[in-house]
VOBA-601434 format. One record per residue (C-alpha): x, z, y; residue in one letter. Coordinates in pm, 1 decimal. Example, Ala and Ser with C-alpha at 12.3 -4.5 7.8 and 13.67 -1.06 7.14 Angstrom:
// residues 2
@px=1230.0; pz=780.0; py=-450.0; type=A
@px=1367.0; pz=714.0; py=-106.0; type=S
//
This chain:
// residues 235
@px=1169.8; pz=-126.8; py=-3288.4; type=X
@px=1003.2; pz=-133.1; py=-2949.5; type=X
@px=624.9; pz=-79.8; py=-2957.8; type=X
@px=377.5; pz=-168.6; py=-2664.6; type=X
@px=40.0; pz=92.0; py=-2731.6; type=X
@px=-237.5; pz=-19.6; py=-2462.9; type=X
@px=-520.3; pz=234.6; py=-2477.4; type=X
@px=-840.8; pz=124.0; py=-2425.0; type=X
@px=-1134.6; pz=421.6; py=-2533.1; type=X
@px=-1504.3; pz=288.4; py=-2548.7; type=X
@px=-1762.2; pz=497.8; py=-2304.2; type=X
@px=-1669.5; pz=417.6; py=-1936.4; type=X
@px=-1944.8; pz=593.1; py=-1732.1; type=X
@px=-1862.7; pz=478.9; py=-1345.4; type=X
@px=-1765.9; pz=100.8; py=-1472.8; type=X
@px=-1948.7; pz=41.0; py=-1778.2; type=X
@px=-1716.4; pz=-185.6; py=-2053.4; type=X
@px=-1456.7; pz=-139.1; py=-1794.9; type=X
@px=-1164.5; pz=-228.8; py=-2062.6; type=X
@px=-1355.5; pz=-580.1; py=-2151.8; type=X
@px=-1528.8; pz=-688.5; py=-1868.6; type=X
@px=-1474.4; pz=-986.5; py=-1732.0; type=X
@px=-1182.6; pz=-969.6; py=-1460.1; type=X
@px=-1122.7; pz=-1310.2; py=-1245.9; type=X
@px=-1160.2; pz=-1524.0; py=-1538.3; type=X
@px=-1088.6; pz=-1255.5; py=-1883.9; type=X
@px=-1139.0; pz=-988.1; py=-2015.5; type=X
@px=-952.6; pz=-689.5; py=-1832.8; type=X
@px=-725.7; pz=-592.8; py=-2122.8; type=X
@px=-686.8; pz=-952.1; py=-2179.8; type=X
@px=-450.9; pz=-996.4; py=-1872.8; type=X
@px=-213.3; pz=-596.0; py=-1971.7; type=X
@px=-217.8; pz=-774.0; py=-2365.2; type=X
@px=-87.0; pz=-1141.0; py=-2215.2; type=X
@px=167.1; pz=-939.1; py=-1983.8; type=X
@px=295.1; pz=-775.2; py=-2273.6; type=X
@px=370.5; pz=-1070.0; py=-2521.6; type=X
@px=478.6; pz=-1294.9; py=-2207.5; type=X
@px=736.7; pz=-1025.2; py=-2144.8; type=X
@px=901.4; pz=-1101.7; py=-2505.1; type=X
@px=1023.0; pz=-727.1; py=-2518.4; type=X
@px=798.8; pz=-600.3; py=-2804.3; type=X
@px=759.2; pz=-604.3; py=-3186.3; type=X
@px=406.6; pz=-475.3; py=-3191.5; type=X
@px=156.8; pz=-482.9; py=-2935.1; type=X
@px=-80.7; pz=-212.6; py=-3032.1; type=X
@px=-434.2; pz=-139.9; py=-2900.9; type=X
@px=-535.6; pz=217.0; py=-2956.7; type=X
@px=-961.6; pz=229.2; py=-2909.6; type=X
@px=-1231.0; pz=403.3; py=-3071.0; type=X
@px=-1479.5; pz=70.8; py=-3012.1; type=X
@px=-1516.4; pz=-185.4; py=-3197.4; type=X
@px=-1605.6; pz=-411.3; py=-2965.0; type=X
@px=-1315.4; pz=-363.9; py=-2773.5; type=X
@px=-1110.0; pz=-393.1; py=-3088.8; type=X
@px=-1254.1; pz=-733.1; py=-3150.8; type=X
@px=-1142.4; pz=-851.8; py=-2794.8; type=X
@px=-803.7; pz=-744.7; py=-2822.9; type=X
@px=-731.4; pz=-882.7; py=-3115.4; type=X
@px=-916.3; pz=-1200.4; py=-2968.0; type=X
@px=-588.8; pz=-1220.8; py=-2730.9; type=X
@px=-375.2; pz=-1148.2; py=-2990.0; type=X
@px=-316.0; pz=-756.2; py=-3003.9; type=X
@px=-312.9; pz=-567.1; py=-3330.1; type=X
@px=-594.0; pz=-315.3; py=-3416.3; type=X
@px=-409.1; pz=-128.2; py=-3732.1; type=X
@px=-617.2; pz=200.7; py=-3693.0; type=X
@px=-904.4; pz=310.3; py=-3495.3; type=X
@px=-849.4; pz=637.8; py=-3229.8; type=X
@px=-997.9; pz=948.4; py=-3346.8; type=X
@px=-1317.9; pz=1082.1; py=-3180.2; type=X
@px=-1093.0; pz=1401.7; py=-3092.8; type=X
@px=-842.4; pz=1162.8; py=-2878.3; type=X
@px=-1186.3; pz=967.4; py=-2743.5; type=X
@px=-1308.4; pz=1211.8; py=-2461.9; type=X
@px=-1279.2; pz=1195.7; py=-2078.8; type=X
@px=-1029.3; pz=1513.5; py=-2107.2; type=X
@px=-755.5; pz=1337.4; py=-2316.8; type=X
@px=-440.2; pz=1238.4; py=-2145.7; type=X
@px=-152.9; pz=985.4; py=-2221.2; type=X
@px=97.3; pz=1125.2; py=-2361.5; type=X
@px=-150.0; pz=1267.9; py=-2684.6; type=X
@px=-266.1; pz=900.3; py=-2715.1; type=X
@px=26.8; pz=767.3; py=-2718.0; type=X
@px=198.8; pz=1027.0; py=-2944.7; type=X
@px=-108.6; pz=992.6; py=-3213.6; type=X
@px=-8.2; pz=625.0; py=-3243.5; type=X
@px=373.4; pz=636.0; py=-3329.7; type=X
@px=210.9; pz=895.1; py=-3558.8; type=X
@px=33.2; pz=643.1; py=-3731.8; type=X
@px=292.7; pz=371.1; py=-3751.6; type=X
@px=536.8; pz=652.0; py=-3844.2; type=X
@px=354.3; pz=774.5; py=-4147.4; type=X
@px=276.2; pz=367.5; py=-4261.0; type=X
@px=669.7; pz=292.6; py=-4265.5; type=X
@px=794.9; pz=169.5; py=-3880.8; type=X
@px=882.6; pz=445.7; py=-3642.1; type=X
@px=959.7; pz=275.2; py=-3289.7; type=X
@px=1250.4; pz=401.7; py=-3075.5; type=X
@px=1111.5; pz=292.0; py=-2721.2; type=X
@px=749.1; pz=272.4; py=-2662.5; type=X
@px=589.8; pz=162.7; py=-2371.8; type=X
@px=247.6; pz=267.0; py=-2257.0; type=X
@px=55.1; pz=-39.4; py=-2091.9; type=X
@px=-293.4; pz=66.1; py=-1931.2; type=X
@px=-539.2; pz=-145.5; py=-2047.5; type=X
@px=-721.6; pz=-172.0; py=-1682.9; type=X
@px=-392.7; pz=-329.2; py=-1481.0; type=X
@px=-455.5; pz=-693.9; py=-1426.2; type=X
@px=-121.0; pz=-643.2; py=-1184.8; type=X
@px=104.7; pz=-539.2; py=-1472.1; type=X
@px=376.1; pz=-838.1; py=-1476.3; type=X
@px=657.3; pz=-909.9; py=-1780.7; type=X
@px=943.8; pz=-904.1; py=-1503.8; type=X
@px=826.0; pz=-525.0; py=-1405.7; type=X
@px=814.5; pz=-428.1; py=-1780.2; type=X
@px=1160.7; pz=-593.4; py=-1833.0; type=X
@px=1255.3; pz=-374.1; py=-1554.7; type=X
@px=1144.3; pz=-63.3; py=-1655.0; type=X
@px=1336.4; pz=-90.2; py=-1999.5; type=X
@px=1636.9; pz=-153.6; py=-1772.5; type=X
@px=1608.8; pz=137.9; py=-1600.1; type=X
@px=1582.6; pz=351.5; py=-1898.8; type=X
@px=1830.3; pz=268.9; py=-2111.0; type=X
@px=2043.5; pz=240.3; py=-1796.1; type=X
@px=1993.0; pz=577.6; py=-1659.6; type=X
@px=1896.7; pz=737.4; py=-2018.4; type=X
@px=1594.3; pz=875.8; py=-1886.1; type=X
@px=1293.1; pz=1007.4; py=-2096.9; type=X
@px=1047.2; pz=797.0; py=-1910.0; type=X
@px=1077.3; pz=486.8; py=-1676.4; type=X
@px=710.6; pz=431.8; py=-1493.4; type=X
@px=530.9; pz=211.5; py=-1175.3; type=X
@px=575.0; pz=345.7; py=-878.2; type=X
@px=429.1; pz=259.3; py=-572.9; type=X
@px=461.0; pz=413.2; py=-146.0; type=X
@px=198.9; pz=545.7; py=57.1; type=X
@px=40.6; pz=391.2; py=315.8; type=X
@px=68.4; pz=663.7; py=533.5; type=X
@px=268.1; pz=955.5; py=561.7; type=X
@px=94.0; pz=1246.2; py=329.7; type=X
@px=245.6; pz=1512.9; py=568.9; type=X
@px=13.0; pz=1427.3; py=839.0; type=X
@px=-312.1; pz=1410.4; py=568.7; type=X
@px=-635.7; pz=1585.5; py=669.8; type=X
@px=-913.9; pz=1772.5; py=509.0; type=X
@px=-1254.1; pz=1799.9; py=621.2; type=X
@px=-1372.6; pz=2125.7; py=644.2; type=X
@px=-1755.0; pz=2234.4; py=500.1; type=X
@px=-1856.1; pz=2291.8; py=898.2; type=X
@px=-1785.9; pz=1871.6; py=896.4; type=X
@px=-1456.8; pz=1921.1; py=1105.7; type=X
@px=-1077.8; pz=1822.3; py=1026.6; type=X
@px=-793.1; pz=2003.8; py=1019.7; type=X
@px=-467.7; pz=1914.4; py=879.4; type=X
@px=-260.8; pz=2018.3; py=558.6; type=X
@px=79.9; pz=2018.1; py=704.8; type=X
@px=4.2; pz=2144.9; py=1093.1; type=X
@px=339.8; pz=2207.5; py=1135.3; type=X
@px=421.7; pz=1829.6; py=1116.4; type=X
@px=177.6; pz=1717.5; py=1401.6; type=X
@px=415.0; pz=1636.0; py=1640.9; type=X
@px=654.5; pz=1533.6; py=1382.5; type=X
@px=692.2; pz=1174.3; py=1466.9; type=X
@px=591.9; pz=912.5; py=1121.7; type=X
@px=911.7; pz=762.9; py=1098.1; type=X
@px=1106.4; pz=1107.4; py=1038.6; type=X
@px=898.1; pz=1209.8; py=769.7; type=X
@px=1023.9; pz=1169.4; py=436.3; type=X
@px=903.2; pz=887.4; py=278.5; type=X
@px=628.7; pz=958.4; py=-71.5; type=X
@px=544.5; pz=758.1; py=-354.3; type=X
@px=266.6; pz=767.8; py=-650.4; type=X
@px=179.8; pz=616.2; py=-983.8; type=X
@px=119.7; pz=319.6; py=-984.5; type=X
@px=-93.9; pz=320.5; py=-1322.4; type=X
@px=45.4; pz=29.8; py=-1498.2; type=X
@px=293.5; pz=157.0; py=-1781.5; type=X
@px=518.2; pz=416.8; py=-1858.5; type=X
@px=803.3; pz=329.2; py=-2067.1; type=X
@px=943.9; pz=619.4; py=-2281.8; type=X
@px=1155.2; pz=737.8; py=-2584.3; type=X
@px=1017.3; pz=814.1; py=-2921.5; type=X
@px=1124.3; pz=1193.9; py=-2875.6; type=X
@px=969.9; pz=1202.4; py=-2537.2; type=X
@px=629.5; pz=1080.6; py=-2620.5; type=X
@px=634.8; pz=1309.1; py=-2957.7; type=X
@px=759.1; pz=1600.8; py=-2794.5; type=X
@px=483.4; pz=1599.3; py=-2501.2; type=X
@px=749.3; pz=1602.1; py=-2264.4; type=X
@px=558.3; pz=1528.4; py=-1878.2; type=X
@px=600.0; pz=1203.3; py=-1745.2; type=X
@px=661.2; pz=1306.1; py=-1375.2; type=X
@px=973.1; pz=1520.2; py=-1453.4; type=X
@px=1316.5; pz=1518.9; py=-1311.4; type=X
@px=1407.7; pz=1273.5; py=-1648.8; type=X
@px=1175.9; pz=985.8; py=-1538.5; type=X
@px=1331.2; pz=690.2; py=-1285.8; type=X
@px=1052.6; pz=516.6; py=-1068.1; type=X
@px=1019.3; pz=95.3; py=-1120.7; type=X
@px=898.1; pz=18.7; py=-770.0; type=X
@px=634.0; pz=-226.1; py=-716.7; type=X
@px=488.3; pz=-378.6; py=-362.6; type=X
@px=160.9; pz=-210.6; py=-254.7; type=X
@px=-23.0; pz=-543.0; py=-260.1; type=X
@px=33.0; pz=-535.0; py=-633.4; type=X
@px=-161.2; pz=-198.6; py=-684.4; type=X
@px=-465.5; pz=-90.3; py=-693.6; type=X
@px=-658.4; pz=202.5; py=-932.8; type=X
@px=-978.0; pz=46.7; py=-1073.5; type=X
@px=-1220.1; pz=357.4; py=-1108.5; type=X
@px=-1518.4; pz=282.4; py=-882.3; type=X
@px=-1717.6; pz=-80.5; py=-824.8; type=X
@px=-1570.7; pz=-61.4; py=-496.9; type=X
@px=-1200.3; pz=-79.6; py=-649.4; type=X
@px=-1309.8; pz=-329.0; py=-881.3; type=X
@px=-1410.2; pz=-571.0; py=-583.6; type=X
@px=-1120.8; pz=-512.9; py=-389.0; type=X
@px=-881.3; pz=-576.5; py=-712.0; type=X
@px=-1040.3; pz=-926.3; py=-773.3; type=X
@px=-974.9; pz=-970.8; py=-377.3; type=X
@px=-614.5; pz=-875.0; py=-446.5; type=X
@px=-582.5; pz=-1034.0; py=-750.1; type=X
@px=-710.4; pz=-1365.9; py=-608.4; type=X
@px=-439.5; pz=-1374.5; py=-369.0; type=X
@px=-180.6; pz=-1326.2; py=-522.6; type=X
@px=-269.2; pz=-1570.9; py=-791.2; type=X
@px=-273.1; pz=-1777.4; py=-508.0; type=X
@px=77.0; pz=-1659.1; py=-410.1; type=X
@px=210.4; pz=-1729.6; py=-711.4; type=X
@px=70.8; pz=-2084.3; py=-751.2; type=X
@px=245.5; pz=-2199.7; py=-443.4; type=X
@px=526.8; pz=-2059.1; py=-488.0; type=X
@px=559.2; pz=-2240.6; py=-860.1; type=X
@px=457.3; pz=-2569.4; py=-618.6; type=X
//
């Protein structure tokens, strides 16, 4: 059984109703719930929230709601892997226990079947513990600076200011969209970013972290295009 769990906690403080606002034309979680089914890969699509509203929404775009997240799993400290773990939980001890399950934030309007379908490939292909979005930087992160509490700069890596860009090794980040894993993984808390994970690489036009009302209007810019994009390319 493969299971898709798309958390999605009530309380947002710096983007109120983050998970359900309205995104270019749905509700965010509507577009990581329509990914998910589009991608034809899963047997359940599972929302794990401690809101009801949110509940309602989700199941509006036809996710299932089969428990509500407990408060202890519902506070700005609680990370992934816990969430995720507390759901298999659940379906475990009510008769289906999934073998892959694939963590789908609920706040990436970028997410796309294809790159899903991907990261299942790259799992079972490389028998990893995790497959996840990946994205490069912009710029290298051994020439990054700080600025110092006097209000100057100076630099992390020193030694690698004369280093010219193009010999420095390339870097990469999550790109917060989903993290496919085993069963055992998720249970056994084993990290994500570990030498048994395999990056799925995705363009940096098709990322972008939505924490702040600034990231939410550049998203919708993004977003906009590459609807756009895609529409002439269908042409």
């Amino acid at each position: 059984m493969r299971l898709a769990v798309i958390p999605a906690r009530g309380g947002s403080k710096r983007i109120p109703r983050k998970n359900i606002r309205e995104f270019c034309g749905k509700p965010m979680i509507a577009w990581s719930i329509e990914a998910a089914r589009e991608s034809g890969l899963f047997d359940r699509i599972v929302i794990s929230t401690d809101n009801d509203e949110i509940a309602e929404v989700a199941k509006t775009y036809g996710a299932e709601v089969p428990f509500m997240r407990p408060m202890a799993l519902a506070d700005d400290y609680t990370g992934t892997i816990p969430v995720i773990a507390h759901a298999i939980g659940w379906l475990s001890e009510h008769g289906e226990t999934p073998d892959r399950v694939c963590c789908v934030y609920a706040t990436a309007p970028f997410v796309q079947p294809g790159d899903l379908r991907r990261g299942l490939e790259a799992l079972e292909e490389r028998q990893a513990e995790y497959a996840f979005s990946v994205t490069n930087y912009t710029f290298p992160i051994q020439r990054a600076l700080r600025i110092t509490e006097d209000g100057y700069v100076s630099m992390f890596q020193p030694e690698r200011f004369a280093t010219r860009s193009q010999d420095l090794e390339e870097a990469w980040h999550d790109a917060g969209q989903f993290y496919w894993g085993r069963t055992e993984a998720w249970c056994a808390g084993i990290p994500i970013f570990s030498e048994r994970s395999v990056p799925v690489i995705l363009p940096r036009h098709r990322v972008q972290d939505i924490d702040t009302p600034e990231d939410w209007g550049r998203a919708e810019w993004l977003f906009r295009a590459f609807q756009a994009q895609k529409g002439e390319n269908e042409d």
